[in-house]
DRENDO-1510 file (C-alpha; in Angstrom, 1 decimal, always signed):
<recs>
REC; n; res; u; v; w
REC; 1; UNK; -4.3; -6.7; +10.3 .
REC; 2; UNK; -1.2; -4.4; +10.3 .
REC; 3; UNK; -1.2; -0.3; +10.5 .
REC; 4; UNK; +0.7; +0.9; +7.9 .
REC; 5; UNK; +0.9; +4.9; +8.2 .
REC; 6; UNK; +1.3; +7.1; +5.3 .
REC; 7; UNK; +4.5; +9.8; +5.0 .
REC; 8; UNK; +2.6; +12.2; +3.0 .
REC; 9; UNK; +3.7; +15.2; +4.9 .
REC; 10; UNK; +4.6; +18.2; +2.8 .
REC; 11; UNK; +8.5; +18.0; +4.0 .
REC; 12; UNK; +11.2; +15.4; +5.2 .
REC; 13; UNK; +11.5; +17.2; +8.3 .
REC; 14; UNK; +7.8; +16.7; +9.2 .
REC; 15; UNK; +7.8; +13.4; +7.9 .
REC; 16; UNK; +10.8; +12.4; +10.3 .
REC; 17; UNK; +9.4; +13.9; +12.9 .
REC; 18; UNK; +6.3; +12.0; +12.7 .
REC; 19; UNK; +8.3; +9.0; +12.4 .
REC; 20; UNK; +10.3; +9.8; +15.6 .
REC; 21; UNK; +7.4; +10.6; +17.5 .
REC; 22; UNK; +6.1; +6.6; +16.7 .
REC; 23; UNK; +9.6; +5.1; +16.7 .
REC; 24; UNK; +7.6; +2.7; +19.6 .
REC; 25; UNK; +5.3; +1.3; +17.3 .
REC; 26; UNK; +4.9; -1.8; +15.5 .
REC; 27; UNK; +4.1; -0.5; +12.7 .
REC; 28; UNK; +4.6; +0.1; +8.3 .
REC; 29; UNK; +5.0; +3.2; +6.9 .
REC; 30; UNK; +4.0; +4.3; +3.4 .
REC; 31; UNK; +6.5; +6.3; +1.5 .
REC; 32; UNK; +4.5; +7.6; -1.5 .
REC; 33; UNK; +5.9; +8.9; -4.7 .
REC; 34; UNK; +6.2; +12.2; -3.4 .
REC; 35; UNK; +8.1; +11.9; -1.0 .
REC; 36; UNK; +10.8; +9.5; -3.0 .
REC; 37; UNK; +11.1; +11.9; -5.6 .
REC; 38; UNK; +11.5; +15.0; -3.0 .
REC; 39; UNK; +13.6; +13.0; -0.5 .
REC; 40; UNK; +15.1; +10.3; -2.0 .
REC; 41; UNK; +16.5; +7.0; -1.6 .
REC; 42; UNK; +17.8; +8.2; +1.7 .
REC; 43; UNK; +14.6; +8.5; +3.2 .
REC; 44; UNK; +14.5; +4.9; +3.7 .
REC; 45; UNK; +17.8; +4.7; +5.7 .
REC; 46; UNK; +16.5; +7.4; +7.8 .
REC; 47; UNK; +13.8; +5.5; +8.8 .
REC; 48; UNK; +15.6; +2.6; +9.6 .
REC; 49; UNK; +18.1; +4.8; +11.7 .
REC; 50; UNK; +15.1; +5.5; +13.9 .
REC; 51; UNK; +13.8; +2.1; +14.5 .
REC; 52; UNK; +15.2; -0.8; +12.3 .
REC; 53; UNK; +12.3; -2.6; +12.9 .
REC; 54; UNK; +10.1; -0.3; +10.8 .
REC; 55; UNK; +9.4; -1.9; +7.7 .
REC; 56; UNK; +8.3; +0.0; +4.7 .
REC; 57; UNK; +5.9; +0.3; +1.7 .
REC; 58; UNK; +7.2; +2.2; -1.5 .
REC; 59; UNK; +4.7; +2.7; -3.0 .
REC; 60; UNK; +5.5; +3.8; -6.5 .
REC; 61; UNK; +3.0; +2.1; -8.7 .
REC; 62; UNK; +5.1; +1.1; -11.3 .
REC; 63; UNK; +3.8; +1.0; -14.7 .
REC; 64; UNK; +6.6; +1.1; -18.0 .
REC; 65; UNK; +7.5; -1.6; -20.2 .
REC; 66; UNK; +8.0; -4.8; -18.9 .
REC; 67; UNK; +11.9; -5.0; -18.8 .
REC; 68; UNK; +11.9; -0.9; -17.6 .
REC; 69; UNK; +9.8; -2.7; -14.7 .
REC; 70; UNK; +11.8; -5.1; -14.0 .
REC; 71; UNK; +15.1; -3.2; -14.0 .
REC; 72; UNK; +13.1; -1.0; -11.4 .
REC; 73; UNK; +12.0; -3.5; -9.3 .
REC; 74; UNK; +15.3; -4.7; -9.1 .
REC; 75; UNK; +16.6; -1.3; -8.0 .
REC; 76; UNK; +14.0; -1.4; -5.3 .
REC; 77; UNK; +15.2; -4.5; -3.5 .
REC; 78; UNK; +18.5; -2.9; -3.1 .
REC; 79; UNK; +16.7; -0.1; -1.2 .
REC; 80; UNK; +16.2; -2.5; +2.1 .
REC; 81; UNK; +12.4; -2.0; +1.6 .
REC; 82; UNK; +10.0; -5.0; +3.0 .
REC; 83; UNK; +7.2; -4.4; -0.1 .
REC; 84; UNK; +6.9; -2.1; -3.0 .
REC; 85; UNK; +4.0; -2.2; -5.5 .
REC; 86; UNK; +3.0; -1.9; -9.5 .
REC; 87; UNK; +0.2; -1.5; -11.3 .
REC; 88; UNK; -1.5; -4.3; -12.6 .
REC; 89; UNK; -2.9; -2.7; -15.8 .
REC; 90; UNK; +0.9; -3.1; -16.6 .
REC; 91; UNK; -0.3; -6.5; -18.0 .
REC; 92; UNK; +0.7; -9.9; -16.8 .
REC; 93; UNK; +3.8; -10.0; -18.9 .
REC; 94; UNK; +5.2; -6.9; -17.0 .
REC; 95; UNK; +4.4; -8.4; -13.6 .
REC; 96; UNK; +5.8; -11.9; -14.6 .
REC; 97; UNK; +8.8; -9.9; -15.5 .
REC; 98; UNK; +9.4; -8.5; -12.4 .
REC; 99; UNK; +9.0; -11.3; -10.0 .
REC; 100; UNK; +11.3; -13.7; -12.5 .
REC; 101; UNK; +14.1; -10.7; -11.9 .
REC; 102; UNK; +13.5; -10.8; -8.2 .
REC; 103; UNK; +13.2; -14.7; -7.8 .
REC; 104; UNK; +17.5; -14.9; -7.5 .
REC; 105; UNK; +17.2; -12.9; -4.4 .
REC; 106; UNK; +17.4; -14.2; -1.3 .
REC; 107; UNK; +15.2; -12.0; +0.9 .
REC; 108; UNK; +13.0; -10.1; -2.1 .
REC; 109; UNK; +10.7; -7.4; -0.8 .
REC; 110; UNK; +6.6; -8.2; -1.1 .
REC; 111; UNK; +5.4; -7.3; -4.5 .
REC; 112; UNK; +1.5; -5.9; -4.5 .
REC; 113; UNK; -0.3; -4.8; -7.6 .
REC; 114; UNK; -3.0; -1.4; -7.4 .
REC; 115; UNK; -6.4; -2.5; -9.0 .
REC; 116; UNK; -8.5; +0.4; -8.9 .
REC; 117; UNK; -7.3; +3.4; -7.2 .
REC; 118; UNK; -9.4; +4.6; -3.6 .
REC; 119; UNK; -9.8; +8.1; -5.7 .
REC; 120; UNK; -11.7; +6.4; -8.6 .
REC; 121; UNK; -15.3; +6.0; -8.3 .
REC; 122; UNK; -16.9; +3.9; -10.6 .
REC; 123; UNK; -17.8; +6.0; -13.4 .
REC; 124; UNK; -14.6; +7.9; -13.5 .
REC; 125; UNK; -13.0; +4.3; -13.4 .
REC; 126; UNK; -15.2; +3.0; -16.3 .
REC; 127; UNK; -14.1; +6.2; -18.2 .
REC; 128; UNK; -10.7; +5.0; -18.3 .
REC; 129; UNK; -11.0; +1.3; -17.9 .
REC; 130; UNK; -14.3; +0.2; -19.7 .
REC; 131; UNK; -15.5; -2.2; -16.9 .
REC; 132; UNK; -17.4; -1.6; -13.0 .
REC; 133; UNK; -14.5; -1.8; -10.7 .
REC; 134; UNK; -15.9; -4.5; -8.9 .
REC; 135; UNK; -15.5; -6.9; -12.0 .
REC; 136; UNK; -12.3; -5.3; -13.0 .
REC; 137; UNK; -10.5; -5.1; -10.5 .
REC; 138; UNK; -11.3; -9.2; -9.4 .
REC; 139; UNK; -9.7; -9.6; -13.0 .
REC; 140; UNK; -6.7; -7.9; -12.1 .
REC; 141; UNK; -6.5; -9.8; -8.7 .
REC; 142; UNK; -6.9; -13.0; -10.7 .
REC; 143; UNK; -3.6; -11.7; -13.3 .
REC; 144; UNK; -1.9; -10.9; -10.0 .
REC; 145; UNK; -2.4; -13.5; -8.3 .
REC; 146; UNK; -1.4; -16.3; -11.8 .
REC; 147; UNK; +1.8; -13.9; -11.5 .
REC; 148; UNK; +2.5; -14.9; -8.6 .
REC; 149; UNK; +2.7; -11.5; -7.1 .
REC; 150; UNK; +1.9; -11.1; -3.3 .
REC; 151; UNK; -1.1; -9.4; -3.3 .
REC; 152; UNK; -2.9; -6.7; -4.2 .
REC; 153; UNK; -4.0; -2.8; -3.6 .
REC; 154; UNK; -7.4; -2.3; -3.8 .
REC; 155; UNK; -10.5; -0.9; -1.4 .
REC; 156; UNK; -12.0; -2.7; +1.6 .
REC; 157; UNK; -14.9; -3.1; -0.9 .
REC; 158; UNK; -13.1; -5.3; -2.9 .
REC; 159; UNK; -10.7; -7.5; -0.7 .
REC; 160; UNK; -12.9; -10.0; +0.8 .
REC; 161; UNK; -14.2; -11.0; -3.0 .
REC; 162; UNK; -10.8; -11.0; -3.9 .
REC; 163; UNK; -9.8; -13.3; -1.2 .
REC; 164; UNK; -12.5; -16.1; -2.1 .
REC; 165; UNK; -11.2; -15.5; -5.5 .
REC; 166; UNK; -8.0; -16.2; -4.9 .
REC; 167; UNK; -6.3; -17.6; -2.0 .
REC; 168; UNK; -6.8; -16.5; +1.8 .
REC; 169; UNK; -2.8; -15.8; +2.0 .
REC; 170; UNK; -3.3; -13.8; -1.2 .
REC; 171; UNK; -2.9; -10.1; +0.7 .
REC; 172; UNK; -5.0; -7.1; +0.2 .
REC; 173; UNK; -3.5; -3.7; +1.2 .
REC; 174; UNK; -6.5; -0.9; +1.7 .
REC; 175; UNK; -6.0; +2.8; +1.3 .
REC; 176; UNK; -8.8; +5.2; +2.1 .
REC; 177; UNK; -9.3; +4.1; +5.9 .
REC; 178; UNK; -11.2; +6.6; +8.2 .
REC; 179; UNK; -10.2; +4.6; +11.4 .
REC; 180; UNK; -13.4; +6.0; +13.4 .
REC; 181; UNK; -15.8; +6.4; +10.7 .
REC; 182; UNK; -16.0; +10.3; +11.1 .
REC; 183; UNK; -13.0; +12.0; +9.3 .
REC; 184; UNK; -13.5; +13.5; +6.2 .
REC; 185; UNK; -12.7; +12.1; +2.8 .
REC; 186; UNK; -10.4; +14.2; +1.2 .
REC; 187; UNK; -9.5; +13.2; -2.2 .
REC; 188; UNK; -10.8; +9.7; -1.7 .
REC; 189; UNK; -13.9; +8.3; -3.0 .
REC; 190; UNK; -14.4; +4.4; -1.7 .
REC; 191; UNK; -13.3; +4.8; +2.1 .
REC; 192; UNK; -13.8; +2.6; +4.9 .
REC; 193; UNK; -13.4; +2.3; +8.5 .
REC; 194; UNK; -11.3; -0.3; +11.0 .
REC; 195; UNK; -14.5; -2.8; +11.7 .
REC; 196; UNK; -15.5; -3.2; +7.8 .
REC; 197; UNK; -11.4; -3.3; +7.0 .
REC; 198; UNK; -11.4; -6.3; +9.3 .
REC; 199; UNK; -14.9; -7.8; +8.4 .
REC; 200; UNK; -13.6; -8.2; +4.8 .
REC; 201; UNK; -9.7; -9.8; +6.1 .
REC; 202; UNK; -7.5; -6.6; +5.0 .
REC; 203; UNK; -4.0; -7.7; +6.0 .
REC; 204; UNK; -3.1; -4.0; +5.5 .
REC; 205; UNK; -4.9; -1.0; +6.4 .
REC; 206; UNK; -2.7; +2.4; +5.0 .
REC; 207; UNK; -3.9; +5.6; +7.1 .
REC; 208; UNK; -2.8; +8.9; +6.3 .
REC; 209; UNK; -4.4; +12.6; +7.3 .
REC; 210; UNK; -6.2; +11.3; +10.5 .
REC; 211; UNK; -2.7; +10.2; +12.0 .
REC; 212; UNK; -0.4; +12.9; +10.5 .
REC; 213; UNK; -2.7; +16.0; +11.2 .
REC; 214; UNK; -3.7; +15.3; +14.3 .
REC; 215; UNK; -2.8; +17.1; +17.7 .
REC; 216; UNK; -1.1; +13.9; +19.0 .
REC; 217; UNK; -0.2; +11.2; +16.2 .
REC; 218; UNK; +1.0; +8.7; +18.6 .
REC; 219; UNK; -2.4; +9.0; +20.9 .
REC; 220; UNK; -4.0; +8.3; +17.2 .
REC; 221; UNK; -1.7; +5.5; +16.5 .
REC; 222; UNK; -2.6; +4.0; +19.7 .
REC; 223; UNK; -6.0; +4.3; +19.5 .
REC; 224; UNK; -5.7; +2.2; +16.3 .
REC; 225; UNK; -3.7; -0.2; +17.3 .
REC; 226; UNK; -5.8; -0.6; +20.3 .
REC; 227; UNK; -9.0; -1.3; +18.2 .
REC; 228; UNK; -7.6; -3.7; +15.5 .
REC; 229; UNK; -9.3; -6.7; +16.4 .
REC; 230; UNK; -6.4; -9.0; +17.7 .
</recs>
């Protein structure tokens, strides 16, 4: 299970600082819409200027028409980013659009496709998508997963079902983790903590506010990596 730690900081500044501060650590970090449309492409050079072994999520969501998607995606892999993601409500032509665009490449970044967003719960999702998010968002795992995408994004709820319905290499990336079990919630709705994230085989667990607003980040960091179950 791999710590990847969100750059939702409300400048670059603070987001490279935070970086800095855990240029030691094997570890992903998120970089979220806002800060690519704030910073950047060059955000993800700076990164890599502080530790090229960082690797990096953009995590975009992309969701046009299928060639705009693809045309995107292709952009993206000339970023040096290791995954990026898009949303699978996109439809299975879209995401078979992408990957055939990124199949010429020789080293193409991990593609992952968002379910059913953390901040949904499930009657605000069945508002918008007509279905529980438990059945829905094993459908879109299963349309990921025929389009030969790498994985998904979807809650610790989900990834252990989607696992069984797919294949064990099939990778889930989980949002919303409280690594202790006693930080608040925020804006998220379905959150988990490290122990259920590894009881139901997240490969990626994305943490956010109890990292980048605490005292000492790196302490936190530590503490997290110290508690993944090896």
């Amino acid at each position: 299970m791999k710590l990847c730690v969100a750059l939702d900081l409300p400048s670059e500044q603070e987001n490279i600082i935070l970086a800095k501060t855990l240029k030691e650590c094997d570890i992903w970090f998120k970089v979220g819409l806002r800060s690519f449309i704030r910073d950047g492409k060059n955000i993800v050079e700076k990164l890599k200027n502080i530790n090229g072994d960082f690797k990096i999520f953009l995590d975009l969501k992309l969701y046009d028409i299928p060639n705009t998607m693809a045309d995107a995606a292709e952009s993206i892999a000339k970023l040096n980013v290791e995954m990026f993601n898009v949303h699978a409500s996109s439809g299975r032509t879209a995401m078979k659009a992408v990957m055939e665009r990124l199949k010429p490449l020789k080293n193409p970044p991990l593609v992952l496709s968002v379910t059913a967003l953390t901040s949904f719960d499930d009657q605000n999702f069945r508002l918008v998508y007509g279905e529980h998010i438990e059945k829905k968002a094993l459908q879109f795992a299963r349309d990921t997963y025929e389009c030969a995408l790498d994985g998904v994004v979807c809650s610790v709820y989900e990834s252990l079902a989607i696992k069984n319905a797919t294949n064990k290499e099939f990778l889930t990336l989980t949002p919303g983790i409280r690594p202790f079990g006693n930080e608040q919630k925020d804006d998220q709705k379905r959150i988990s903590d490290l122990k259920t994230a590894y009881e139901n085989k997240c490969d990626f667990i994305v943490v956010g506010r109890p990292i980048y607003l605490a005292n000492k980040p790196l302490d936190i960091v530590k503490k997290i990596m110290d508690e993944i179950p090896k």
